[in-house]
Structure formats: C-alpha cells, structure tokens
DSSP file (Angstrom, degrees, kcal/mol; ACC not computed):
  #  RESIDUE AA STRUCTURE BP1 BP2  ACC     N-H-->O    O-->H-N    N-H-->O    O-->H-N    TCO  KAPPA ALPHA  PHI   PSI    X-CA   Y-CA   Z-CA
    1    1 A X              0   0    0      0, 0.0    36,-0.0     0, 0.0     0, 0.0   0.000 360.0 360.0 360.0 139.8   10.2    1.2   -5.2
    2    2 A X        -     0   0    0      1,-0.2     2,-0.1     2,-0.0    37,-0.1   0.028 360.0-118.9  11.9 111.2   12.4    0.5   -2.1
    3    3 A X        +     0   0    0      1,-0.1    -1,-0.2    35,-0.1     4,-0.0  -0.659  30.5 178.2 -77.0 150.2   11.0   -2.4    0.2
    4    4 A X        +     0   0    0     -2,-0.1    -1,-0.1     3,-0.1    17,-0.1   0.258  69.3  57.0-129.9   1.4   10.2   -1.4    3.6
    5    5 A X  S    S+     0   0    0     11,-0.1    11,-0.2     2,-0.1    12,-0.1   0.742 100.0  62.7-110.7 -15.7    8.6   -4.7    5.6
    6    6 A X  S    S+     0   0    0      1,-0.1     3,-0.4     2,-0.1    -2,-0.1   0.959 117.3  19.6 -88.7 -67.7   12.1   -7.3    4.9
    7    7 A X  S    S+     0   0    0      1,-0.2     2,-1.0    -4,-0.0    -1,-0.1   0.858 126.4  49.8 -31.7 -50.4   14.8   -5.3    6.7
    8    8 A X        +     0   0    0      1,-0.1     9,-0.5     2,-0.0     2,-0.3  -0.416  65.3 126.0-109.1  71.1   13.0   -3.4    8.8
    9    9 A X        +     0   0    0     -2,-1.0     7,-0.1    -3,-0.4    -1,-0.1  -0.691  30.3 168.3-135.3  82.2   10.5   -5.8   10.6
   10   10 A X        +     0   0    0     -2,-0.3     2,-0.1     4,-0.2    -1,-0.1   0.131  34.9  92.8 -95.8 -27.4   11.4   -4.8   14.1
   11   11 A X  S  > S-     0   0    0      4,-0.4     4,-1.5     1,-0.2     3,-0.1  -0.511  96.8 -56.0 -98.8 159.2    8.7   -6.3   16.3
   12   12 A X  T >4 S+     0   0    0      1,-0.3     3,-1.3     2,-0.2    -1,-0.2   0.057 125.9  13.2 -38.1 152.9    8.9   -9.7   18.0
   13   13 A X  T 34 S-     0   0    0      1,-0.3    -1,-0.3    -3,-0.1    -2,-0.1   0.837 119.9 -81.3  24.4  63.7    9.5  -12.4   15.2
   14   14 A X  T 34 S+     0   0    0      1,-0.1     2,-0.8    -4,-0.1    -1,-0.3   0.856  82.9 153.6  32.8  40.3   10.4  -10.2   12.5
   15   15 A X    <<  -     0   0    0     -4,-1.5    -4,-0.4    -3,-1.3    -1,-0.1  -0.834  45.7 -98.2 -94.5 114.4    7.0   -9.5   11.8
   16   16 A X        -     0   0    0     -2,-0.8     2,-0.3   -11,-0.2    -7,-0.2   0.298  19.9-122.4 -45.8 140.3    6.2   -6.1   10.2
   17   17 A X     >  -     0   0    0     -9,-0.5     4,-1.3     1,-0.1     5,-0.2  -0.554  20.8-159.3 -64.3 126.7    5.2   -3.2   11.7
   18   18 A X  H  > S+     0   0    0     -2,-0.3     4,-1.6     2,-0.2     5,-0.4   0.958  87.0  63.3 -89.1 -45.8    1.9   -2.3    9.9
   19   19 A X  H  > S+     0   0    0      1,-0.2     4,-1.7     3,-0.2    -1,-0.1   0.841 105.8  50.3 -44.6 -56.2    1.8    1.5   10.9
   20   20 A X  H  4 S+     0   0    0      2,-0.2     4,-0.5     1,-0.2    -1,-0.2   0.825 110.2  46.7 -33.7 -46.1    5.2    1.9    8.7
   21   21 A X  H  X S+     0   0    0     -4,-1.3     4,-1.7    -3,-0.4     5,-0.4   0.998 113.2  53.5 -64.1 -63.2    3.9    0.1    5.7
   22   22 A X  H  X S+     0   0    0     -4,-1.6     4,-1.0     2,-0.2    -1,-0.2   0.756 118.6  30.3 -45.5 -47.5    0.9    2.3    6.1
   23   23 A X  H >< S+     0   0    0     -4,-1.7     3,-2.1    -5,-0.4     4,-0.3   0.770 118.3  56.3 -66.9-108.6    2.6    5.7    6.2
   24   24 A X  H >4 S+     0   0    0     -4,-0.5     3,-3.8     1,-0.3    -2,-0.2   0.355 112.7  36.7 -14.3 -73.0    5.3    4.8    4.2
   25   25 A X  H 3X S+     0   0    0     -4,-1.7     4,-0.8     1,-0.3     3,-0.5   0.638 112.0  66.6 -74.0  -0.5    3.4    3.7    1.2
   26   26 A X  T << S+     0   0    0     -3,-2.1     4,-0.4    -4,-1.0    -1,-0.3   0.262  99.6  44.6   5.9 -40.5    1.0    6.4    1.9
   27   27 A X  T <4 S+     0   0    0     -3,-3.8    -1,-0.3    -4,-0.3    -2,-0.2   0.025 110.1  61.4-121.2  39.7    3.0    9.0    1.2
   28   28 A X  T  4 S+     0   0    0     -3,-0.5    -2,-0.2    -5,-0.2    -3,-0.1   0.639 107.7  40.7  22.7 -82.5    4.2    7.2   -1.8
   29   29 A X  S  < S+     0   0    0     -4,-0.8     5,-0.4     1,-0.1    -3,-0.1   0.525  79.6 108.7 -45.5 -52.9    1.1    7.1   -3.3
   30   30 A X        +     0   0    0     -4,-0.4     2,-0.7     0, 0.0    -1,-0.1   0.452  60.6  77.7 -66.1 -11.2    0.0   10.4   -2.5
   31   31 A X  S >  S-     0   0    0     -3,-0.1     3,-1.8     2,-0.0    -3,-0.0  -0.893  91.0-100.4-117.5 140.1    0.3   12.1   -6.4
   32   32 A X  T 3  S+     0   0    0     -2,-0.7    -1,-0.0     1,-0.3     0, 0.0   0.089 107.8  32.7 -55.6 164.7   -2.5   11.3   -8.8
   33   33 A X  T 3  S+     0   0    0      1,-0.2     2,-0.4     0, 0.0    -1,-0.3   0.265  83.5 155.3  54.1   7.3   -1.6    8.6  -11.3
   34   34 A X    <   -     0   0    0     -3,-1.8     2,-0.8    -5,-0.4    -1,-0.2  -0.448  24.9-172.5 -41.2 100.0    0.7    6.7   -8.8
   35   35 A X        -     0   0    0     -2,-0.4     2,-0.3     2,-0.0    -1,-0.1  -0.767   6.8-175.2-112.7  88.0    1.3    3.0   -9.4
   36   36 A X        -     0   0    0     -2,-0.8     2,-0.6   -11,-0.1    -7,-0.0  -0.642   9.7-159.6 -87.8 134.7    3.4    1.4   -6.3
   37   37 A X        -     0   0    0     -2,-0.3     2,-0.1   -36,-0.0    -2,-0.0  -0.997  20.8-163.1-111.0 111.5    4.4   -2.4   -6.8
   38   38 A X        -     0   0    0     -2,-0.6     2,-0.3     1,-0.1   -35,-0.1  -0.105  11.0-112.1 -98.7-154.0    4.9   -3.2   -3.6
   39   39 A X        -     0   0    0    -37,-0.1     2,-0.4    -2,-0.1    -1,-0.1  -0.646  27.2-122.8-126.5 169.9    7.0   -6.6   -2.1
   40   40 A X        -     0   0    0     -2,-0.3     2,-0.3   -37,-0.0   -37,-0.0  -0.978  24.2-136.2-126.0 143.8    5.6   -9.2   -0.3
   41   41 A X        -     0   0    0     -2,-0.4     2,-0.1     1,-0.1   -35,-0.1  -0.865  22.2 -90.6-124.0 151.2    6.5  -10.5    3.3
   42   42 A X        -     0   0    0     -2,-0.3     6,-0.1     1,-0.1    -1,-0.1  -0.297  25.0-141.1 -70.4 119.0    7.1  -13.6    5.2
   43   43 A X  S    S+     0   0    0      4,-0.1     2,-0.3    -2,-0.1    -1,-0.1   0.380  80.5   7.8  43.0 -63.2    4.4  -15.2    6.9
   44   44 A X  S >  S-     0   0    0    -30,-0.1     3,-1.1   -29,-0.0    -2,-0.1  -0.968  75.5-109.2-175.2 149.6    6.1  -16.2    9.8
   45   45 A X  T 3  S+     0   0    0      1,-0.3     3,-0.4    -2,-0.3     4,-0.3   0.662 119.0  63.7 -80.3   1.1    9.5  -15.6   11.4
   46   46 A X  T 3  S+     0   0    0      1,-0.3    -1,-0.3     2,-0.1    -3,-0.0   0.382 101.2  42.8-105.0  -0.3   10.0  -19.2   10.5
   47   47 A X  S <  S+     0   0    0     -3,-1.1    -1,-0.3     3,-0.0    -2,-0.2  -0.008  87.8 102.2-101.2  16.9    9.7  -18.9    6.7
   48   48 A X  S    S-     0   0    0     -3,-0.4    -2,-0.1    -6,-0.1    -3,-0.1   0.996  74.3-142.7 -84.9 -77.0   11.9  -15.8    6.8
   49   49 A X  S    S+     0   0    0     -4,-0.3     2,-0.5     1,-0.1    -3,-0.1   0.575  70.2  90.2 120.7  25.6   15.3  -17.4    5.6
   50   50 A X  S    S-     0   0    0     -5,-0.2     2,-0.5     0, 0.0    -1,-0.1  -0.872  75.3-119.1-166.9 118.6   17.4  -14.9    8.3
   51   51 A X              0   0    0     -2,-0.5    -6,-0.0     1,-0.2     0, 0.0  -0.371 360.0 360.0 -80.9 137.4   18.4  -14.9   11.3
   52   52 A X              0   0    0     -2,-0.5    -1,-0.2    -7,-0.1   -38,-0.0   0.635 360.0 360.0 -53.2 360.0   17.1  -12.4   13.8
C-alpha cells in the first residue's frame, strides 16, 4: 500500500499528522479480511534524512 506519513508530514518538524494516518488507513482497512502493512516514520525531524 502507498505510504502516507513520509511525504506528507505537514505539521511543524515534519511530524505526521495523526488524524490522516487514522482516516486514511481506516478506510483502507474497512473490507473484511484486509491485511495493511503499513511504513514506519521518523522519530524526529532530526532523524528524517530531508530537508524541510
């Protein structure tokens, strides 16, 4: 599936927005048997590797 928190993490120090994740993978999810492998995201805008 698509990552949604490395690009698009919009709020001060690139930190993700958690209402997107929450909708997003949310309606994702939403049909029985669904198995999302989601991504994992930086920490800290200083572990990022990208400049704002």
């Amino acid at each position: 599936m698509a990552p949604l928190t490395r690009m698009r993490a919009h709020h001060p120090g690139n930190i993700p927005n958690k209402d997107w994740a929450v909708e997003y993978y949310s309606q994702r999810s939403e049909r029985p048997g669904s198995f999302i492998i989601t991504e994992g995201a930086f920490p800290s805008a200083q572990c990022g590797g990208y400049l704002e």
